[in-house]
Every structure is written in structure tokens, then in C-alpha cells.
C-alpha positions in Angstrom: 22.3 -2.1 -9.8 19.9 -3.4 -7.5 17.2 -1.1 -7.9 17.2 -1.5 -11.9 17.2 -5.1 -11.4 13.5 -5.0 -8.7 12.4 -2.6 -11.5 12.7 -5.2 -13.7 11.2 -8.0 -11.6 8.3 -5.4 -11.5 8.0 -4.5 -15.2 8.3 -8.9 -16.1 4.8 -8.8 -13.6 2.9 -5.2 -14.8 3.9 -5.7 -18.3 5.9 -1.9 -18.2 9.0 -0.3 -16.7 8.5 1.2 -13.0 10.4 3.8 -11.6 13.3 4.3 -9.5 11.4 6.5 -7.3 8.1 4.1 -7.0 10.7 1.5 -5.9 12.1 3.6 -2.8 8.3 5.2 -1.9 7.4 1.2 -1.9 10.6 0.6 0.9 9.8 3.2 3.0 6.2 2.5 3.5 7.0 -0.9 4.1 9.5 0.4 6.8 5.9 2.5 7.8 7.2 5.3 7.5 5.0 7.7 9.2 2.3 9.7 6.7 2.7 12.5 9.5 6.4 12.9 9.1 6.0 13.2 4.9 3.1 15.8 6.0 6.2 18.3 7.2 8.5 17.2 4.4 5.5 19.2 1.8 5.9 22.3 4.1 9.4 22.1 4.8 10.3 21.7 1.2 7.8 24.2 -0.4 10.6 25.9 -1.8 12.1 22.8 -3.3 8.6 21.5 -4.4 7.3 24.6 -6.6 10.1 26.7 -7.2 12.1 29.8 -5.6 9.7 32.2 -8.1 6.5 30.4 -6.7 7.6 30.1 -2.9 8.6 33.8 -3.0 4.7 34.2 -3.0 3.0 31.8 -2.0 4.0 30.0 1.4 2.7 26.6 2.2 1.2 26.7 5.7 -0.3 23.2 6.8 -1.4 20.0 5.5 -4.8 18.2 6.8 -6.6 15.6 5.6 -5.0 15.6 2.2 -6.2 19.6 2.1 -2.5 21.6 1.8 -3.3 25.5 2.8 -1.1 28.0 1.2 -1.3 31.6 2.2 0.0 34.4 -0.6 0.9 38.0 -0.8 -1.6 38.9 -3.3 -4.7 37.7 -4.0 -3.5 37.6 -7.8 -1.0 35.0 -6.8 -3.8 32.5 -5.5 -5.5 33.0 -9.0 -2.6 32.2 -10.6 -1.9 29.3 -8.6 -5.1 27.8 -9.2 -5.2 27.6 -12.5 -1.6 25.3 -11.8 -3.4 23.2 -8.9 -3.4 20.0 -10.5 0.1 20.8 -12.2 1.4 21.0 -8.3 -0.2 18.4 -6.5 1.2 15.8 -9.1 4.2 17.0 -8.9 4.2 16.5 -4.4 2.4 13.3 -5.1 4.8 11.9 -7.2 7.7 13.2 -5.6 6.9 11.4 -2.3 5.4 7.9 -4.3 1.4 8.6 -2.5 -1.2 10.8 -2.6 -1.0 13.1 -0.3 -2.7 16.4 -1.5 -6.2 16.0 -3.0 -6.8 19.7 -2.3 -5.5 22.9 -2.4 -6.7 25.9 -0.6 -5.5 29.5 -1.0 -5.7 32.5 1.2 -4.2 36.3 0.5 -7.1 37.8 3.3 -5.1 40.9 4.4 -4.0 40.2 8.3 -4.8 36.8 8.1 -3.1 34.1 10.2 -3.2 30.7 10.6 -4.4 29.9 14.3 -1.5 29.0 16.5 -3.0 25.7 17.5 -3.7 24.4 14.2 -0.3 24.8 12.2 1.7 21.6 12.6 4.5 24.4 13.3 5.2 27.6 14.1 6.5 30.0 12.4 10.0 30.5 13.4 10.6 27.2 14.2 9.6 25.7 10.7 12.5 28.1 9.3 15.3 27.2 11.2 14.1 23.1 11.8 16.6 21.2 10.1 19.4 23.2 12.2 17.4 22.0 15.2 16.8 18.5 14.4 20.7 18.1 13.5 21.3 19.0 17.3 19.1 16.3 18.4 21.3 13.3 19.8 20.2 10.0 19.2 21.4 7.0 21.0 23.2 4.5 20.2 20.3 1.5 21.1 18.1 4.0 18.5 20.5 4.1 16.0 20.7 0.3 16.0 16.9 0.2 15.5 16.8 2.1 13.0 19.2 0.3 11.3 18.0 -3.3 11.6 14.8 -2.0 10.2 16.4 -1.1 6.9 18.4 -4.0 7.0 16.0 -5.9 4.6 17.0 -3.1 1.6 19.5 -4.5 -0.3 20.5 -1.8 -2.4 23.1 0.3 -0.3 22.1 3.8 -1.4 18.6 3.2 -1.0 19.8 1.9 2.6 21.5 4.3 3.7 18.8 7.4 1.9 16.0 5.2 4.6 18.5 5.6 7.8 18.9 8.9 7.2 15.0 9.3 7.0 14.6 6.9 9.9 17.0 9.3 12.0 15.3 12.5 11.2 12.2 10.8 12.1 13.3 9.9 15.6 15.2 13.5 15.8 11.6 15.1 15.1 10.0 12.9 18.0 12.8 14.1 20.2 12.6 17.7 19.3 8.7 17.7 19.5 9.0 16.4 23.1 11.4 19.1 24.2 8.7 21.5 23.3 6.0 19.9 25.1 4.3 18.0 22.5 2.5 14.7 25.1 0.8 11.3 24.0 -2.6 11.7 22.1 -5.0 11.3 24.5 -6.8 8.5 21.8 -7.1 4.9 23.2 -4.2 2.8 21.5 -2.7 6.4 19.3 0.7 6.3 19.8 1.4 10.0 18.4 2.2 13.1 20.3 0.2 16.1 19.9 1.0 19.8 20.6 1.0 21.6 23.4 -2.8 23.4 23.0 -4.5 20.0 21.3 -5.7 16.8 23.2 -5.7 14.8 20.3 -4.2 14.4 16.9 -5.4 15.0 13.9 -6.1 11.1 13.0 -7.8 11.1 16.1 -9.6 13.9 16.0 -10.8 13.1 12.6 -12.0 9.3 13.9 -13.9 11.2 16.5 -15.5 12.7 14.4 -16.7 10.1 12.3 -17.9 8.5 15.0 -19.9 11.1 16.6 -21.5 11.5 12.9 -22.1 8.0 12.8 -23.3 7.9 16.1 -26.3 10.9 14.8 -26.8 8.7 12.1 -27.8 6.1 14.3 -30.0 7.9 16.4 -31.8 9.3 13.7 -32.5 5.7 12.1 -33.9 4.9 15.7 -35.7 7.8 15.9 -36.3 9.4 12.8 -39.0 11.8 14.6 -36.1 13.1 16.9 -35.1 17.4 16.9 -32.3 18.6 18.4 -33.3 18.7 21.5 -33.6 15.0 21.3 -30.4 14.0 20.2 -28.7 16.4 23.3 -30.4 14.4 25.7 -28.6 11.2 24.3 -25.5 12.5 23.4 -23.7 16.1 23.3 -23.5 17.7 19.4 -23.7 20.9 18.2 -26.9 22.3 16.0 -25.0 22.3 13.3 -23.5 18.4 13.5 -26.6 17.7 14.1 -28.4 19.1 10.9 -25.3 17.8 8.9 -26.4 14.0 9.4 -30.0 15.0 9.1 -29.6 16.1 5.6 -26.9 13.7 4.3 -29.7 10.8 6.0 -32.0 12.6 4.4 -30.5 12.3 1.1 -29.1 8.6 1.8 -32.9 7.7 2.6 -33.9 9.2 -0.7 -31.7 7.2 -3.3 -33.6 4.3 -1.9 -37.1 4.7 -2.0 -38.6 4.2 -5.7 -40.6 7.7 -7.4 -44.2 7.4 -6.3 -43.2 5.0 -3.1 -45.7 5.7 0.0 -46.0 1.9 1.9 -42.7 0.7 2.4 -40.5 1.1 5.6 -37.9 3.7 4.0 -40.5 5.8 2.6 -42.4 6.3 5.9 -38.9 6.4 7.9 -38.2 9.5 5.1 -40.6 11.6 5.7 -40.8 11.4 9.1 -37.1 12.1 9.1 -38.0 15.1 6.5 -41.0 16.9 9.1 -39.8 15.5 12.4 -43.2 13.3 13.0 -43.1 10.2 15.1 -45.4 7.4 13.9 -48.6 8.2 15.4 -49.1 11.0 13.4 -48.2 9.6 10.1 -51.5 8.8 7.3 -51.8 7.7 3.8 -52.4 11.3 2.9 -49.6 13.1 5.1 -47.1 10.6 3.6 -48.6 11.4 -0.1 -48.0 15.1 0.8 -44.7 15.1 2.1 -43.0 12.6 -0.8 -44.3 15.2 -3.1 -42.8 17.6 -1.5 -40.0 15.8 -1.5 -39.4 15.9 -5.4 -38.4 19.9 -4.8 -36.4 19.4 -1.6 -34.1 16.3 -2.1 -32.5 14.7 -4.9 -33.7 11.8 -5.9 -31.4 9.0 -7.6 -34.1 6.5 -9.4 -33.9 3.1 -9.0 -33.3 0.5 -11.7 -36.1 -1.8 -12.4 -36.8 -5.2 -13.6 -36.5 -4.9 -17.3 -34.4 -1.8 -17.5 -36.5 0.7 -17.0 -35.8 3.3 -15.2 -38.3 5.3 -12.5 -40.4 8.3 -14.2 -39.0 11.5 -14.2 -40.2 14.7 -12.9 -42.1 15.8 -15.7 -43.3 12.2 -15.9 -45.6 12.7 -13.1 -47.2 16.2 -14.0 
């Protein structure tokens, strides 16, 4: 067949045998596939994934960032499962060819529900799905799409598995836009969010890096700056804001040598560390405050010339 003959085109270059099911993950991400779509397929298939025993328990609710929450009966059951977490995220990992869950994280709080607006679907709807999507129409310009973009696979099961997939695709665009999912409001995004979110979850997580980044920046500028400062430049929360503070704070400390008081980092360390601008800075205050600093941040000691390594702790007492 064809697939055993790429497999051995791959194994003649990586020196060892590669899977059937490597092969077909490879095709369907280079048909980009969307990660999005493979993000239902771990919910949808829970059942299918970890067992009817398993799933009878323990119901997989979302997957975010590479974090799949899964909500029990019993807060026995989410013991259980995780002493089997990294027995089940090989196991979806490998059965969709990428890594998909780094994380798993469990819930049995009595009365507890996932918010509405956060579940990539609801409840009912995520039972009965593929009886939905089978309704959904496509036309015939889609289906010719579809088609030409599998055209390059040459093995005709693996073909025909990636139309199918292709189709259901499409069917779930379709069906999300009958129930009012719009455009991501993200410059350039071409998904569709639900009904209660502006943007999606790629989105959302960009903007997020970028408002931390944007902290970051600040706080290099000014390292003097509070809170209040940063409001009047851009709009965070408290917490946001003392988030980049500390993970500066620690970023600034893996680069200044132990016993370091003249250079530029130093001083931009501590007065990041008291919020002091750079009048009120002296020999002694900066002396002070990188003592200090041996308690309140963890230090990562340079390498110097020679191989030596910075003096400890205990070194300096």
C-alpha cells in the first residue's frame, strides 16, 4: 500500500519504522487542519478515548490551552484519575499525532458547573452533535474544495478518511453559525466565537500576552512606577499588574551577579523591588535592598570566567 510504502521512505531517512497513524496526523496538518476542531474531537470522544468504565465517571468538559478539565461524580474518582494522568494524555496525544493535553484538571465540587460562556459547548448540544452536524447541507462548490485539498493524498483510504474530516469541519462552521457564533472580533482571526465572547480563545490568549508584555515594558521604563502609574498609561487590573512585577522582578534577578551594587540591572532591581525612582537611590540604600533581596527573590548565579560559580548564601555570612 501506499501508506506502508511513505512509512518506508520515512524509516530509510530516521533510521526506524514510523507509524501508520504519524503518517495520516502528518496529512491532515498539512491540509491545516484546524487545532480547534481536534479540541472537540477530545470531548466528543471522551468515551472512546478512556473507556465506558472511566467516562461513566468522569466527563471531559473543555479543552484550553492544552489544560483538558474533567468534572467527576466523586471526589474519589479525580484521585484515581490522577494517578492515570500521564497514562491518558498519551494516549489523546497519540491518538490525534500532536500534543494536545499538557494538563489535566479535575473537579467533583458538589453543584459545580462549568460557566456557560466558557465551555466550547453546551451541554445538550455536545450529546446529540454528530446527529446535528449530519443534517448540515453542504454545497456542492464546498464539497469540491474540500476535495481538491485532499487531492495531493495519494493513498485512497487515507483520502477519503481527510474528506470526511474536511466535511465535518465545514458542517461544524455551518452549525456554529446557525446558533449565533460571529467573526472574532481579533484583527486578521478568521474564527467565530460564541454568542457571549468577543474574541476566541487564540485571541484572547494573544491579548493577553500582549497586555503582560506591554507591563513589562512599562516597568523597564519606569521601574519606580505603582499601580496607579501603570493605570494612567494603560488599563490592567492590580492583580496583572503585580503578576509582571514579580516575574520582572525575578527575570531582573537571574542577571545581576551576588554582591552586584553599580551596574544598571542592579540599580533598575531594586528600584523595581521598593518602587523608588532614581533620585532617591544611594550606595547604602542599594547595599540594603540587594541584601534584602537574598530572602525575597531567587537568585540564579552567574557563571564566571574560570568556572566558578557566584558564592552562596552561607558564603556571605
Amino acid at each position: 500500500m501506499q501508506v506502508q510504502a511513505m512509512a518506508k521512505q520515512k524509516a530509510e531517512r530516521n533510521g526506524k519504522m514510523e507509524r501508520v497513524g504519524d503518517i495520516f496526523a502528518h496529512a491532515l496538518k498539512e491540509m491545516k487542519i484546524g487545532r480547534e476542531f481536534k479540541q472537540h474531537l477530545v470531548v466528543y470522544q471522551w468515551q472512546e478515548l478512556v473507556g465506558r468504565d472511566i467516562a461513566s465517571h468522569a466527563r471531559a468538559v473543555k479543552l484550553e490551552f492544552k489544560k483538558l478539565f474533567i468534572r467527576t461524580s466523586h471526589p474519589a474518582w479525580a484521585e484515581q484519575l490522577k494517578y492515570m494522568e500521564y497514562e491518558i494524555k498519551q494516549k489523546i496525544n497519540s491518538h490525534f499525532g500532536e500534543e494536545l493535553v499538557q494538563e489535566l484538571v479535575f473537579t467533583s465540587q458538589p453543584g459545580w458547573r462549568m460557566p456557560e460562556e466558557n465551555t466550547l459547548y453546551k451541554e445538550d448540544e455536545s450529546r446529540h452533535l454528530g446527529k446535528q452536524l449530519k443534517k448540515v447541507q453542504l454545497s456542492d462548490q464546498e464539497m469540491q474544495d474540500i476535495r481538491a485539498r485532499c487531492s495531493g493524498i495519494e493513498d485512497e483510504a487515507m483520502r477519503s478518511a481527510a474528506v470526511r474530516l474536511g466535511c465535518n469541519v465545514h458542517r461544524m462552521l455551518h452549525y456554529r453559525r446557525q446558533n449565533y457564533w460571529h467573526p472574532c472580533a481579533g484583527e486578521g482571526c478568521g474564527s467565530i466565537c460564541p454568542p457571549d465572547e468577543e474574541y476566541c480563545y487564540s485571541c484572547k490568549r494573544r491579548i493577553r500576552e500582549e497586555k503582560a508584555a506591554k507591563i513589562q515594558q512599562l516597568l523597564l521604563d519606569m521601574p519606580w512606577a505603582k499601580y496607579g502609574d501603570i493605570l494612567q498609561e494603560m488599563q490592567c487590573s492590580q492583580q496583572e499588574f503585580q503578576d509582571q512585577r514579580l516575574i520582572l522582578l525575578q527575570r531582573l534577578a537571574g542577571r545581576v551577579d551576588y554582591g552586584d551594587v553599580d551596574s544598571i540591572e542592579a540599580k533598575t532591581l531594586v528600584m523595581l523591588y521598593r518602587s523608588l525612582p532614581p533620585e532617591q537611590l544611594s550606595d547604602e540604600v542599594v547595599k540594603k535592598t540587594m541584601s534584602r533581596l537574598r530572602c525575597d527573590v531567587r537568585y540564579v548565579p552567574k557563571q564566571r570566567a574560570g568556572g566558578g560559580k557566584a558564592p552562596s548564601k552561607e558564603a556571605g555570612k
